[in-house]
N, C-alpha and C positions, 0 to 999 in steps of 0.2 A: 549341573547344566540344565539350562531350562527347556522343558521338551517342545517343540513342534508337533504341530498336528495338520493332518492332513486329511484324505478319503476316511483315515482307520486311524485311531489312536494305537501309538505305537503298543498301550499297554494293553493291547485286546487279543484275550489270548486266541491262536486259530485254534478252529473245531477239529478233533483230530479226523485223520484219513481215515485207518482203521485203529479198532482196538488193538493193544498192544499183544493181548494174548490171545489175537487170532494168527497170528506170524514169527510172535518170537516165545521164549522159556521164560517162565518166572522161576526165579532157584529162592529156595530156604536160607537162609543168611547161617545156617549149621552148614549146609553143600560148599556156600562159599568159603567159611573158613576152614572145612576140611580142603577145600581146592588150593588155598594160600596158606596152609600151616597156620591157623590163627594171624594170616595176614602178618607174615615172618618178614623181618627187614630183609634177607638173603635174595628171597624173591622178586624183591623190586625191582621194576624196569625204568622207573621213570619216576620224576615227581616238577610241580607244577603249584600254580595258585592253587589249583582245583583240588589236590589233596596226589594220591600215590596210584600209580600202574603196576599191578602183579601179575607175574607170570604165575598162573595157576593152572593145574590138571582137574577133568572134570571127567565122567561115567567111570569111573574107576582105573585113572588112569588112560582112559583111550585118547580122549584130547586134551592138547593142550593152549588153551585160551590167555588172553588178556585179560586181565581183572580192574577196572578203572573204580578207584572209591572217594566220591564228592569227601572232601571237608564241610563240616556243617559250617565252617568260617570260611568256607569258597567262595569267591565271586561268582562262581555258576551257581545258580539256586535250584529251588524246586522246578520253578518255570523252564530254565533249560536240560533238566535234567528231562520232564517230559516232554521236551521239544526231539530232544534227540531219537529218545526212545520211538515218538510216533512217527520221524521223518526215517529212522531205517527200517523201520517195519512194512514201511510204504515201501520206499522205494528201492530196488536193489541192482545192483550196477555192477559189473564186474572190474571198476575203478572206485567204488568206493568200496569203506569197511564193512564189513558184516557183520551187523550186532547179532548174536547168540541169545542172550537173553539178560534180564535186569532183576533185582533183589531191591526191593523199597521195606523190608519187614525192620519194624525197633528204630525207625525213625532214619532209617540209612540211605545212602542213595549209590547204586554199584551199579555198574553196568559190563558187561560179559562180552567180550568182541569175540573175532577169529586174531591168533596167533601171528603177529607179522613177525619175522625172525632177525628181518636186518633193520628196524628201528626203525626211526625218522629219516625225512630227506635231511634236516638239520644236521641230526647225530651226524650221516653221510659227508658232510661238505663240510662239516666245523668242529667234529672231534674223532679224528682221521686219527693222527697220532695213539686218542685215549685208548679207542677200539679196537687199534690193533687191522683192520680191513686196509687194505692200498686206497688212494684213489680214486674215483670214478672215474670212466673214461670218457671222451666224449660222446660216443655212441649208448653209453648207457645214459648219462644224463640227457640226451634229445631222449630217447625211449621214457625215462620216467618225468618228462615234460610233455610229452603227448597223454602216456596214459593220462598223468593229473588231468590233463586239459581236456581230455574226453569223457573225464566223471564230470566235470562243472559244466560243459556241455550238456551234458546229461539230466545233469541238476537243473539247469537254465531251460532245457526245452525239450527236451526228450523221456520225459515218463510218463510220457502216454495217459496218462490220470488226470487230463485236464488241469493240474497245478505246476506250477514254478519255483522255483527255488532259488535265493539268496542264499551264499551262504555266509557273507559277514565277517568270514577270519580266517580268511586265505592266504599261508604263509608256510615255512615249509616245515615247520615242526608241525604241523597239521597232515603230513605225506608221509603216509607210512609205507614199507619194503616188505615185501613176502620173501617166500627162500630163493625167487628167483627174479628179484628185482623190479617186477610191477610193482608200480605204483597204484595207491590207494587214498583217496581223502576221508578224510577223519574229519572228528568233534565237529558238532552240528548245531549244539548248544544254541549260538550266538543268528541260528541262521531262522530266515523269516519264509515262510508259507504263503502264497496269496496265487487265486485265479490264473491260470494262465490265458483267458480271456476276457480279463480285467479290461476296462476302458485307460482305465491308469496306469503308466509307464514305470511309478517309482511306490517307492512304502515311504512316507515319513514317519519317521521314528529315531530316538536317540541313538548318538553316535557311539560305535561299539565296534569293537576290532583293536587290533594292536598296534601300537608306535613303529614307522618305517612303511608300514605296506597298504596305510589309512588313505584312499581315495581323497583327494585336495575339495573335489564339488559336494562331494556324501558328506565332509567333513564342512561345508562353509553353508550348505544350503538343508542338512539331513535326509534330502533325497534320496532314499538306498533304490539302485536298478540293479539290472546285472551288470552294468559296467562296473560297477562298482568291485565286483569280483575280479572283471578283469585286470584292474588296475592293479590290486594287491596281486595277481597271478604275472603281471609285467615286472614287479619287485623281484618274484620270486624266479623268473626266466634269468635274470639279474645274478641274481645268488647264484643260481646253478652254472652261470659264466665264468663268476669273479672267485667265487670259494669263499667268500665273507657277506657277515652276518645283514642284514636288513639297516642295523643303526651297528654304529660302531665307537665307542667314545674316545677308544683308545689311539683312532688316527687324528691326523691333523683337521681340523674342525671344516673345513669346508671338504673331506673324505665322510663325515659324521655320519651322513646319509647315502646311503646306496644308493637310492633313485638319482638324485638328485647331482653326485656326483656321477654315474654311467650316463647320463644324460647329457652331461657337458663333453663326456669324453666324446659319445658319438658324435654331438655335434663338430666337435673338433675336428675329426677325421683319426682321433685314437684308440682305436678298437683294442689293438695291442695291449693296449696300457689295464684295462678292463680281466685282461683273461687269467682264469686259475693260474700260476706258476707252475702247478701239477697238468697242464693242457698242452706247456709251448714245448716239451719233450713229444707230445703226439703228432700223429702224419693228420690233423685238422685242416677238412675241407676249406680252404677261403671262402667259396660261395655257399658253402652250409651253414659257415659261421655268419658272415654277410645277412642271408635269408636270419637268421635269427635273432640278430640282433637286432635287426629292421623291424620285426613284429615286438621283441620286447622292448624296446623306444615306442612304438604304436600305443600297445598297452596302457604307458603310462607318461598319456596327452593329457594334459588339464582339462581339455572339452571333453565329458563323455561322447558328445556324439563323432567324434572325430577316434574314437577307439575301436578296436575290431572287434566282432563278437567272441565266443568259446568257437564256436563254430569254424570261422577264417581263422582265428588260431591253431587249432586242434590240423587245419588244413597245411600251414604255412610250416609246422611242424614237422609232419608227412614229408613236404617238399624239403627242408633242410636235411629230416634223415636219409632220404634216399639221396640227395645231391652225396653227402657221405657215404652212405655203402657203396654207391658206385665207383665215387672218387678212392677209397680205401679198396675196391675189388685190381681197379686199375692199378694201383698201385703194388698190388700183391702180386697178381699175375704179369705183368708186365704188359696188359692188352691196352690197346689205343682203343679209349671210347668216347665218339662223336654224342652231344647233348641239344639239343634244340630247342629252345622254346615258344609258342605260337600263341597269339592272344587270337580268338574266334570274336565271332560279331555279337555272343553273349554276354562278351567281358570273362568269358575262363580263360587262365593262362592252361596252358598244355605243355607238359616237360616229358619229352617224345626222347629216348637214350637208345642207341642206334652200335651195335656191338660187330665192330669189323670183321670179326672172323665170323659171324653169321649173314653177310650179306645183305647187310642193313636190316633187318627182322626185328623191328620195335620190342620193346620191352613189354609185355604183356600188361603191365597194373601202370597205364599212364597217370602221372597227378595232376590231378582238375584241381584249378583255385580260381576261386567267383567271388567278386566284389560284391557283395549282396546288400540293400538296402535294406536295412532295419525299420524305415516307418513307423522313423518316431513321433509320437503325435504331440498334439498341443497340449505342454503340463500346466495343471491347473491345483491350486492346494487355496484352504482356507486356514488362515493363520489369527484367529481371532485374539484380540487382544487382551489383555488379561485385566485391562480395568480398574478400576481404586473404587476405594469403598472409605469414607471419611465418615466418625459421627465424633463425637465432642472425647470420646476418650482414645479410640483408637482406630489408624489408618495401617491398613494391610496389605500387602503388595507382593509377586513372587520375587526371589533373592536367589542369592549363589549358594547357598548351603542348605539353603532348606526354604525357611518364612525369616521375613523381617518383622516386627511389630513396631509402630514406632508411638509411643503414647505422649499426647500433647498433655501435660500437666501443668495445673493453672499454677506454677511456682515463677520466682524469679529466673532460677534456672531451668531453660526446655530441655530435657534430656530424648535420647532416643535410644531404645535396649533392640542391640540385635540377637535373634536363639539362632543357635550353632548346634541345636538338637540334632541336624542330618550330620554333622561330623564328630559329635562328643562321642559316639560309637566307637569310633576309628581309632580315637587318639587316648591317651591314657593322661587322668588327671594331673596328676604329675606335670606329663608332656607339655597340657594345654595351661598349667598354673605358669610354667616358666616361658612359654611364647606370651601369654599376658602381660606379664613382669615386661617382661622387651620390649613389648607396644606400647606400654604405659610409659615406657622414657622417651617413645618417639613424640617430639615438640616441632611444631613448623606451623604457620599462620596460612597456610595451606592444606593442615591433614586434620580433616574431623577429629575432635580431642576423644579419647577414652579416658572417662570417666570414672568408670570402677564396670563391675564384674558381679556372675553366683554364678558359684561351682556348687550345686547343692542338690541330693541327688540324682536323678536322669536332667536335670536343669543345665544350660549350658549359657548363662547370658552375657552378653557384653553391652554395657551403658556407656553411649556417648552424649553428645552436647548436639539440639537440636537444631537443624537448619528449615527456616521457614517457609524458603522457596524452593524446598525437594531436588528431585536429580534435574541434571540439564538436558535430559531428553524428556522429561515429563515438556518443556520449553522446545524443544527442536519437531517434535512427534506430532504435536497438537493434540495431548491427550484429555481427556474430559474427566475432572473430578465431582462429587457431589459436597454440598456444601448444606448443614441444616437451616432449614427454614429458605433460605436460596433458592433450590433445585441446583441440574446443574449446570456447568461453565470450562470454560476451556481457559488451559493454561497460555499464556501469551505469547506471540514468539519473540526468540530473543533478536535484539535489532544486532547489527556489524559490529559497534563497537562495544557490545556488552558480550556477545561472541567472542571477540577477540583477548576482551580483557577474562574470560572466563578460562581461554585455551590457555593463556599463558599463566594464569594463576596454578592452574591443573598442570602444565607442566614444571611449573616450578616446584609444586609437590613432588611429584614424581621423581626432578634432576633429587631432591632431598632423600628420597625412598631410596637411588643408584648411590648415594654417597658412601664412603666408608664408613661413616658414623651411623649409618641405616642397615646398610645391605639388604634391601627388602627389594624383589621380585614378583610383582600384584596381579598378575593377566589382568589388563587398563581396558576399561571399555567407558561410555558413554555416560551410561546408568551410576559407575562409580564416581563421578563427580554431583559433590551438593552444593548446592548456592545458598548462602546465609543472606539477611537480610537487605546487605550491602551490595548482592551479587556477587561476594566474594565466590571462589571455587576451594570446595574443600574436598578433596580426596576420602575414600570410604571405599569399606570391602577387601582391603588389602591383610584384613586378618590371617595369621597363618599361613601365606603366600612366603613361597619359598624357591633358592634355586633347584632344578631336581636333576643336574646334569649327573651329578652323582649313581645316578639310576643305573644298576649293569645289564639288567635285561629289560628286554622290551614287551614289558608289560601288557596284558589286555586290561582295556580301559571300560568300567563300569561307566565310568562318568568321567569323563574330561574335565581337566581342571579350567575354570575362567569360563569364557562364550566362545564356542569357534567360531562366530562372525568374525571377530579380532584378532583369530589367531594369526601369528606370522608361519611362511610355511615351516621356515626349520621346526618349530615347535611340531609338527606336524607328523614331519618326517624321523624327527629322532626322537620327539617328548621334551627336551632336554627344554627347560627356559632359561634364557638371562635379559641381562637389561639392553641388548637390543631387541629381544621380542616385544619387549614394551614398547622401543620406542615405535616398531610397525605400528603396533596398536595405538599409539598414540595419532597415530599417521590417520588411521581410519577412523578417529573418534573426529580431528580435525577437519575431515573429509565431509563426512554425516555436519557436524558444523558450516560447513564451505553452499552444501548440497542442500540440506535438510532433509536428507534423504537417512533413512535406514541402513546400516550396516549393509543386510540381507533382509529383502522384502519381497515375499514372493507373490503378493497381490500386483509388481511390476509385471509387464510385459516381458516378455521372453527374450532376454540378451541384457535385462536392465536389473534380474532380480540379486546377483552382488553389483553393491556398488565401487566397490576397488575396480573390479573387470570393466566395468560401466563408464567409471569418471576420468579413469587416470588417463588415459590417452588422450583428452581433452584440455587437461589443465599445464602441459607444453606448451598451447597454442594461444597466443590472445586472442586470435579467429575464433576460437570454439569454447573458449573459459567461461561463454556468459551461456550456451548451452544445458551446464552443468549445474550455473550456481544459482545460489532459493531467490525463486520469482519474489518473493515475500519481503525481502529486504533488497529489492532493486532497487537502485538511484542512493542509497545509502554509502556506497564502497566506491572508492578509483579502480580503473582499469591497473596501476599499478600496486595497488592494495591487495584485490583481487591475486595478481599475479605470485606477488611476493610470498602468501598465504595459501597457492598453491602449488607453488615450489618447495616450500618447507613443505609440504603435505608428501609429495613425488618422493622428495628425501628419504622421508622415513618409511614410505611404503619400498624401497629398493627391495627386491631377491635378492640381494646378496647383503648380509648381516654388516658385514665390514664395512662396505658402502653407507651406511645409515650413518647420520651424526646422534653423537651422545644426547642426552637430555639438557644438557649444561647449551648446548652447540642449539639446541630448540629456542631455547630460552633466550639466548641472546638474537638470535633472528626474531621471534616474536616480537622482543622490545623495539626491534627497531624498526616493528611494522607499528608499533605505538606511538613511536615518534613520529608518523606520517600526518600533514598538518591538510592533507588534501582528501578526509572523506566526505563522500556526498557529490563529488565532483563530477562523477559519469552522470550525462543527461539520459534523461530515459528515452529520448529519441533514440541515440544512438545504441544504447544497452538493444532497443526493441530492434533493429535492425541483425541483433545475430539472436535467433528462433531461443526461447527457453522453453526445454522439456514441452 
């Protein structure tokens, strides 16, 4: 995934708070394995990317601790192993965990918590059965939804220390249970550090967190805020509803994703349909439920700003439990009790509970909920381009897996080798010999040819056949290359109908890629279409791309497969790709085509930096289609050229998978915007009469 940059590169590491062994224990890596028997399978509590959790005894038996031990082959590395260490050393919360101390000796990486005894909120809510515990009730689940929601709070604006905190991977196996069911947030690994009096709203930085509970904006545009937490903490309100997991493969495909599905139910008016099976046996509040599920639908709003903080959460919280104790006291004792609630001219609501047989005498601890404005300022990022570099042997550029090189060689055949050096790690020779073998049968006058290959020590190369005129966003971007002896020049743009004939050549690759004789799965973006001399479009990059619905758990994500600009949201939400994620993505390469605009550009003004959110409401209307599309090739296209081009576009961008037409279903609507015998036809009079950009 290729990173963004903003105020701070994402790769800078923060200067820690305090030293680590001004607050926590360093132990002897002898301590820790007499604490874990030599780190005894028996012991185990847990295991994960990250490597294994031991329950271990330490001072000679007095406590009993959590033993967490990195894998040196974990996705968490060195960098977040000292991330965690410095952020609990700082900060200490009696909602989050409490690291004890850490063992870095012999190249190891441990770290030493407090003892939670009843697991995960996961374990809690999705392996009931295994563990042998009932249930949770409803009342204990709103309680360990507030504590969580009072550590992230806390994280977000309450430690006093002048800093703030993200924490990046908020989910519930993240929520650990003491012997008396507070909740506690955990692993910190993943989370980011910066000013709390920062002028800047957000961190740009690569996308990181896990499938199901991944913020849709963090994910399209890498702006990490705190919302960002919220959203994933609106997943998890979710979970603690329904009693199922974040992503689920094993239901019917539009159930795949929790968000996404509780979200349709509330809209619907089926709350019902949402709640544990283990809940509809309890005496549950209506209006405690109601208040709850209104903030976890709140949580997770596509607009951050239209999300509530930790704070109005943590609030709304409050108000749902107590709607339930009281409702659940009433019901025990048999007493009639009157509830009121008053909004004041501050904007608090006030819930005033008024107990009959005390002669109306208010409840002593009323809850205040305050609509609070957040004052969010004007976001500003510098997104500098990453630029070409041309001299007579080789042009360099960043790629999906690592670097491309592509070496112009004075032969009859141009070849171009791409290194797969960033993923030869991953993958076991073997593995990546027989993916080769497969690419090397796919043929189509559409897909960059492979050529041949070196698998020859740390080398990972793939040789294709060169295309002259580079990718069709080097043409759409107006990018500058250098040329010797020249100085330099800009690539040209592409005029309508070499657009048009470029889209559909690319999707004809692609309906090839969905065929049964393919089955290839590419995350489709812009960059992977090349133009050959002819303008032909030849697809590239689709190395190694694969379906991954297969996946059982939901993985934290080093790096994102493809570009999330493209991503469709299922991919999002579950991880899972297939050949409608492409065809979304096909949807917005078409668009950026339509537009000349960028994916995601955040040099835009404010409401315009995605362009999906940007354009698509636009290209319904032939009032507002010429708004949208590139000044640059005005008077070139018909109003129903125009149109037809972007309605396939709408198509493929649907939220709902099923609603999208196949690639085959593209293909034949392009052609028969090719058959159109009327471009050029709109006069630029009348084009100039509806405003462009």
């Amino acid at each position: 995934m290729q990173q963004h940059h903003g105020e701070k590169s994402s790769e800078q590491v923060n200067p820690p708070l305090y030293t680590p062994e001004q607050v926590c224990r360093h132990f002897g890596l002898a301590e820790i394995r007499l604490a874990t028997q030599d780190f005894a399978d028996a012991l185990i509590l847990g295991r994960g990317g990250f490597g294994y959790v031991y329950q271990g005894q330490i001072d000679n038996g007095a406590s009993t601790v959590a033993i967490k031990r990195l894998n040196s082959m974990s996705k968490q590395g060195a960098v977040e192993f000292r991330t965690e260490i410095e952020l609990l050393s700082a900060f200490r919360h009696c909602h989050l965990v409490s690291l004890i101390g850490y063992c870095d000796e012999s190249d190891e990486m441990i770290l030493v918590y407090e003892y939670m005894s009843n697991g995960t909120l996961y374990d809690q809510l999705h392996k009931v059965g295994k563990n042998g515990n009932s249930p949770l009730s409803w009342v204990q689940r709103l309680q360990i939804c507030m504590g969580s929601a009072r550590g992230l709070d806390y994280l977000h604006t309450g430690t006093g220390i002048q800093h703030r905190v993200i924490h990046r991977d908020v989910k519930s196996s993240n929520i650990l249970l003491d012997e008396n069911w507070a909740a506690k947030v955990s692993d910190f690994g993943l989370s980011k550090i910066g000013p709390a009096n920062q002028s800047c709203s957000y961190v740009s930085t690569d996308v990181k967190g896990t499938y199901g509970y991944l913020d849709p904006e963090y994910f399209s545009t890498c702006r990490l805020t705190s919302k960002t937490d919220v959203y994933a903490f609106g997943v998890v309100l979710f979970e603690v509803l329904a009693g199922r997991p974040a992503v689920d493969s094993r239901l019917a495909e539009e159930q795949h994703s929790l968000a996404a599905w509780a979200r349709r139910c509330v809209k619907e008016g089926k709350i019902d349909r949402i709640m544990d099976p283990s809940l509809r046996d309890e005496q549950v509040c209506p209006k405690s439920l109601k208040k709850f599920v209104k903030i976890a639908d709140q949580c997770l709003r596509r607009n951050q700003e239209e999300r509530p903080t930790m704070a109005q959460v943590v609030v709304c919280l409050q108000f749902a439990l107590k709607l339930q104790e009281i409702w659940g006291s009433a019901l025990v004792e048999g007493e009639t009790l009157q509830a009121r609630v008053t909004t004041g001219e501050d904007g608090c609501e006030k819930l005033s509970v008024v107990n009959s047989k005390e002669s109306g005498g208010e409840v002593q601890n009323d809850i205040h909920q305050k609509k609070q404005e957040d004052g969010q300022m004007q976001l500003r990022a510098a997104r500098p381009g990453t630029g070409m570099a041309i001299n007579a042997k080789r042009l360099r550029q960043e790629g999906f897996q690592g670097h491309k090189e592509w070496l112009m060689l004075l032969v009859a055949l141009l070849l171009a080798v791409s290194s797969l050096n960033g993923l030869g790690n991953n993958v076991e020779p073997l593995e990546l010999q027989a993916e080769i073998n497969y690419l090397g049968q796919l043929s189509h006058p559409n897909l960059v040819k492979l050529v041949g290959y070196c698998l020859e020590d740390e080398h990972r190369l793939l040789v294709y056949e060169f295309t002259p005129r580079c990718k069709v966003d080097n043409h759409l971007f107006r990018r500058e290359f250098f040329l010797l002896g020249a100085g330099s020049s800009y690539f040209q743009p592409l005029s309508w109908n070499l657009r048009m004939r470029v889209a559909l050549g690319a999707a004809k690759g692609l309906a090839y890629l969905h065929s049964p004789e393919a089955k290839v799965i590419c995350m489709f973006k812009s960059s992977n279409i090349l133009i050959d001399s002819d303008y032909n479009a030849k697809l590239s990059g689709f190395e190694l791309a694969k379906d991954r619905s297969d996946d059982r758990e939901s993985d934290v994500l080093p790096q994102l497969m493809g570009t999330y600009d493209y991503a469709a949201p299922e991919y999002l939400a579950t991880g899972h790709l297939t050949a409608r994620s492409d065809v979304y993505s096909f949807g917005v390469v078409l668009l950026e085509m339509l537009t000349g605009r960028r994916a995601v550009d955040t040099n835009r003004p404010q409401g315009e930096h995605n362009l999906v959110m940007w354009a698509k409401p636009c290209l319904t209307s032939k009032r507002k289609i010429f708004k949208v599309m590139d000044a640059r090739i005005e008077g070139q296209y018909s109003l129903v050229g125009a149109v037809k081009a972007a309605t396939i576009a709408v198509k493929c961008l649907s939220t709902e998978p099923k609603l999208r037409p196949s690639m085959v279903e593209v293909v034949e609507a392009l052609e028969q915007l090719q058959d159109l015998k009327d471009y050029g036809s709109v006069r630029s009079e009348s084009v100039k009469r509806h405003p462009l950009r």
